[in-house]
C-alpha positions as CSV (number, residue, x, y, z in Angstrom):
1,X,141.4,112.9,91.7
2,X,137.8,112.4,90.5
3,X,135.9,109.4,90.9
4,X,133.3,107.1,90.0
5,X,131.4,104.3,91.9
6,X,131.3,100.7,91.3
7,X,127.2,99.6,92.0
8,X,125.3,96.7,91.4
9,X,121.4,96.9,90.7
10,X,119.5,93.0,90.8
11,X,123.0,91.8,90.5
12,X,123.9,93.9,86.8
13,X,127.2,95.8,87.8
14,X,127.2,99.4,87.2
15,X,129.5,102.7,87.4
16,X,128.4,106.0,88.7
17,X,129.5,108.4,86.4
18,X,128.0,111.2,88.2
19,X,124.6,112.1,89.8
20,X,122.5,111.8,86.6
21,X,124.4,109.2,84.6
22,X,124.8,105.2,85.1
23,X,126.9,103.1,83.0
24,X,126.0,99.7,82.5
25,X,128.1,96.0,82.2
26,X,125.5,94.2,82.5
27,X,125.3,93.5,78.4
28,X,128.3,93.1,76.3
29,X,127.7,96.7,74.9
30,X,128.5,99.7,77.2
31,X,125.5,101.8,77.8
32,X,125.0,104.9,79.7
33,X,121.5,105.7,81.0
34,X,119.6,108.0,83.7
35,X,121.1,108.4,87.4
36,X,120.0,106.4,90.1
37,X,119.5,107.4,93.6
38,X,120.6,105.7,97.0
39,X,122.8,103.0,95.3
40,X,126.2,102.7,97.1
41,X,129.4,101.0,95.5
42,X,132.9,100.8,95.2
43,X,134.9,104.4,94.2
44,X,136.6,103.7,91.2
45,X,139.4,106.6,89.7
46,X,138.0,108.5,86.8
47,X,139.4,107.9,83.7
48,X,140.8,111.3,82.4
49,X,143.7,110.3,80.7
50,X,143.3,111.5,77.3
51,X,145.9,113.5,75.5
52,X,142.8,116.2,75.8
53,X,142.2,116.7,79.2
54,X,139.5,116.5,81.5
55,X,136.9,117.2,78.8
56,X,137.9,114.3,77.1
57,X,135.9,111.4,78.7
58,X,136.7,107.4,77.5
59,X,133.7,105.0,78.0
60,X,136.3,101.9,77.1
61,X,138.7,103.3,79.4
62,X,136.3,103.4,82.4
63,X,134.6,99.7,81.2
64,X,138.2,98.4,81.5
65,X,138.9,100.2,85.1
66,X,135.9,98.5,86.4
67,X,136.3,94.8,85.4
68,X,139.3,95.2,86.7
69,X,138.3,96.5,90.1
70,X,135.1,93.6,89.9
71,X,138.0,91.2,89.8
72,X,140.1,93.1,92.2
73,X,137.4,93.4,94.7
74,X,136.0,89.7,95.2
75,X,134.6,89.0,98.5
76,X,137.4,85.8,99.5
77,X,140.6,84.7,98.5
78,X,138.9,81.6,97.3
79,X,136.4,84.0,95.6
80,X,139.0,85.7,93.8
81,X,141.2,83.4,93.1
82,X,138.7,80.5,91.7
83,X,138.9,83.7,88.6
84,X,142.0,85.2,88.2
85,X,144.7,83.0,89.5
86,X,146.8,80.9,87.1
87,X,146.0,77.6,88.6
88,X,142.1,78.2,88.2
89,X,142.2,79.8,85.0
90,X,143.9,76.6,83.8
91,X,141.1,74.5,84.8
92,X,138.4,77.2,83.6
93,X,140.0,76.3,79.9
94,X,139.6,72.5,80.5
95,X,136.7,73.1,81.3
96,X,135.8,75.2,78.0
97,X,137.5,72.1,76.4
98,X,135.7,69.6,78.4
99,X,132.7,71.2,77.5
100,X,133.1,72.0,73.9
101,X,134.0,68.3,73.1
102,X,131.0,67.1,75.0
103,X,128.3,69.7,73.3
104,X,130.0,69.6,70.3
105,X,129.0,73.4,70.2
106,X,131.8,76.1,70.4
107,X,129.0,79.2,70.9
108,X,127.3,77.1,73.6
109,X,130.2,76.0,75.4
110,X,131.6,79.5,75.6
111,X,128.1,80.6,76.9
112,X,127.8,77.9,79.8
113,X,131.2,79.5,81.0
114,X,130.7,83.1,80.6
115,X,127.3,82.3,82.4
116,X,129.9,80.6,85.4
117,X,131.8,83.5,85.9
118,X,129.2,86.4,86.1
119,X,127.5,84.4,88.3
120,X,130.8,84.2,90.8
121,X,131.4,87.6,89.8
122,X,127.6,88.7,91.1
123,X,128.3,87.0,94.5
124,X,131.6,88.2,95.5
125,X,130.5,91.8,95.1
126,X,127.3,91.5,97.0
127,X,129.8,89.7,99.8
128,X,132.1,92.4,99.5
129,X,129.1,94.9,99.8
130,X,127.6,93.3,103.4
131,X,124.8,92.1,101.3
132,X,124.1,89.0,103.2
133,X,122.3,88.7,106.2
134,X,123.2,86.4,108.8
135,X,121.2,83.5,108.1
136,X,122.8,84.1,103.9
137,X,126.5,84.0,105.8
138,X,125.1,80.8,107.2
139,X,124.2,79.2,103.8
140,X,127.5,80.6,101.9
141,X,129.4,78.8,104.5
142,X,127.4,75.5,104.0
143,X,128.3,76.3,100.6
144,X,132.3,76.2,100.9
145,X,131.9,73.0,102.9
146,X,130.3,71.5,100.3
147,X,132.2,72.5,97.0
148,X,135.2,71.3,98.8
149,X,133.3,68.0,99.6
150,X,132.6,68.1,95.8
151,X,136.1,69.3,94.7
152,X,137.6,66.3,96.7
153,X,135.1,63.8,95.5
154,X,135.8,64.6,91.9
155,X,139.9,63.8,92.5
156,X,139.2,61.0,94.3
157,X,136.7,59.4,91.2
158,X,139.6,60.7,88.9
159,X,142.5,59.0,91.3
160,X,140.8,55.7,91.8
161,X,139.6,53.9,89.2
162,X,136.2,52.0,89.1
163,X,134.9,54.0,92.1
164,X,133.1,56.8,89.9
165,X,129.2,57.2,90.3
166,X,127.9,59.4,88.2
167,X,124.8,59.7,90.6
168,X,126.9,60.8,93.4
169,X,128.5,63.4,91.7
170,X,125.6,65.0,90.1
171,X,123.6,64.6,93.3
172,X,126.6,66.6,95.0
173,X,126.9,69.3,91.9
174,X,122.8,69.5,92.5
175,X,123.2,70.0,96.4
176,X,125.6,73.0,95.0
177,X,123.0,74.5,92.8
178,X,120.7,74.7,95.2
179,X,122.8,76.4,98.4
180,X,123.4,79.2,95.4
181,X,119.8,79.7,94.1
182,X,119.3,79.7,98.6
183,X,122.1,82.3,98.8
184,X,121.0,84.6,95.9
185,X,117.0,84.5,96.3
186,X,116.2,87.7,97.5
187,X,119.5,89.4,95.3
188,X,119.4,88.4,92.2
189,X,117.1,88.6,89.2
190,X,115.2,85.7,87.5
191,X,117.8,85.7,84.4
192,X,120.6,85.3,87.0
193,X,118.8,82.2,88.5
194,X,118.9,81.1,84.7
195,X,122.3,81.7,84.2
196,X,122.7,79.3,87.9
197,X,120.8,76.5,86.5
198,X,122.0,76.6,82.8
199,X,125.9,76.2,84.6
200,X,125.0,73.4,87.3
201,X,122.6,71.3,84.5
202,X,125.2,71.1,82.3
203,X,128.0,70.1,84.5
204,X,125.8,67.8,87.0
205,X,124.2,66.3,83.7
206,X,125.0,62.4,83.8
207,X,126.0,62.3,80.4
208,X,128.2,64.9,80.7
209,X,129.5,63.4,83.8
210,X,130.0,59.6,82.1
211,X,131.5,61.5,78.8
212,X,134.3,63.4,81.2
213,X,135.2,59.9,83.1
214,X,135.4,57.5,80.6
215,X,138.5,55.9,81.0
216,X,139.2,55.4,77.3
217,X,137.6,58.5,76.3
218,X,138.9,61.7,74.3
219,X,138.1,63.8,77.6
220,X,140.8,61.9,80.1
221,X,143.6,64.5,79.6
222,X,141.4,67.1,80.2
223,X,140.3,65.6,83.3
224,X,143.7,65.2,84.4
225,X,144.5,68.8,84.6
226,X,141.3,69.4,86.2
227,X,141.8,67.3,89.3
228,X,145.7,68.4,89.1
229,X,144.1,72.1,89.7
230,X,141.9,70.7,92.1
231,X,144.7,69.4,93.9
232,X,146.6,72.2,94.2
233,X,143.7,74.7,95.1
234,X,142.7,72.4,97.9
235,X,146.5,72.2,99.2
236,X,146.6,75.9,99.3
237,X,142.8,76.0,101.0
238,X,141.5,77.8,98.6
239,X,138.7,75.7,98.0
């Protein structure tokens, strides 16, 4: 079997085709450019499975192989899982819902998340890859210590009422921007960093934050089923 390689160049994800061709997810339009040298990934199978044979190559089938293997290949369990697993993908829509309600913007909303996950994506391959130096392994584990400090203080605002502080929260969501923009500072390009700070201001904005707790508020339910996935993913330690 032939293959191609799975590569990531200032965190865009590309596939090898062959020694003089790239193709590129980093846009929503597949595009296939020069070669480039000394980039190392993750072998993907080559897509010859048209009716045709080998001459007959499929761009979309190869695009679909490697999302698939970007999802496949996440760094951690709690990597992988916080994207493809039921429970989390169940919060990721209340959080679209959340969202939406709040903005009162569909496109926007849908950007904010799409923005969350290629960020996540972008981190668990350069994990996977070795990327990170030592004193980067020390900051993505500061990290994990702190999202679940954050996951568990969300519940707990949720579980007992009159104890939320918006303050507190977006102060921890803040202290969680930053340990990423720390982690991904000498990977990642300056649109990426964008991406991290469009995600976090939303989410650790005050507003947002009051909106998403109000007890009386159309955004309870939602918030329910958020800290019911919370719940569960920190019973399983996965965050």
């Amino acid at each position: 079997m032939e293959f191609a390689s799975l590569a990531t160049v200032e965190g865009v994800p590309y596939v090898i085709l062959n020694k003089s061709q790239i193709l590129s997810l980093g846009t929503s339009n597949i595009q296939i450019s020069e070669g480039l040298a000394g980039v190392e990934g993750i072998p993907l199978p080559w897509p010859w499975s048209c009716s045709t044979g080998p001459d007959c190559f499929s761009s979309k089938n190869l695009a679909l192989q490697a999302q698939k293997k970007l999802l496949s290949k996440m760094a951690t369990k709690t990597m992988a899982n916080m994207l493809i697993d039921d429970t989390s993908s169940e919060i990721f829509d209340e959080l679209y819902k959340v969202t939406r309600e709040h903005t009162r913007n569909k496109k926007e909303a849908h950007k904010i998340m799409k923005d969350l996950i290629k960020v996540a994506i972008k981190i668990g391959i350069l994990y996977r890859n070795n990327q990170f130096n030592q004193e980067e392994l020390e900051i993505v584990d500061k990290f994990r210590k702190k999202l679940n400090q954050t996951a568990m203080t969300i519940v707990s605002f949720y579980e007992v009422e009159y104890t939320f502080d918006r303050n507190v929260l977006a102060e921890l969501l803040n202290e969680c921007k930053d340990l990423v923009h720390e982690l991904v500072e000498r990977h990642l390009t300056p649109r990426s960093h964008g991406r991290i700070n469009h995600v976090f201001n939303h989410f650790a904005d005050v507003e947002f934050l009051t909106a998403l707790y109000s007890l009386d508020g159309d955004c309870r339910p939602h918030l329910k089923k958020i800290c019911d996935g919370i719940n569960k993913l920190l019973d399983e330690k996965v965050l």
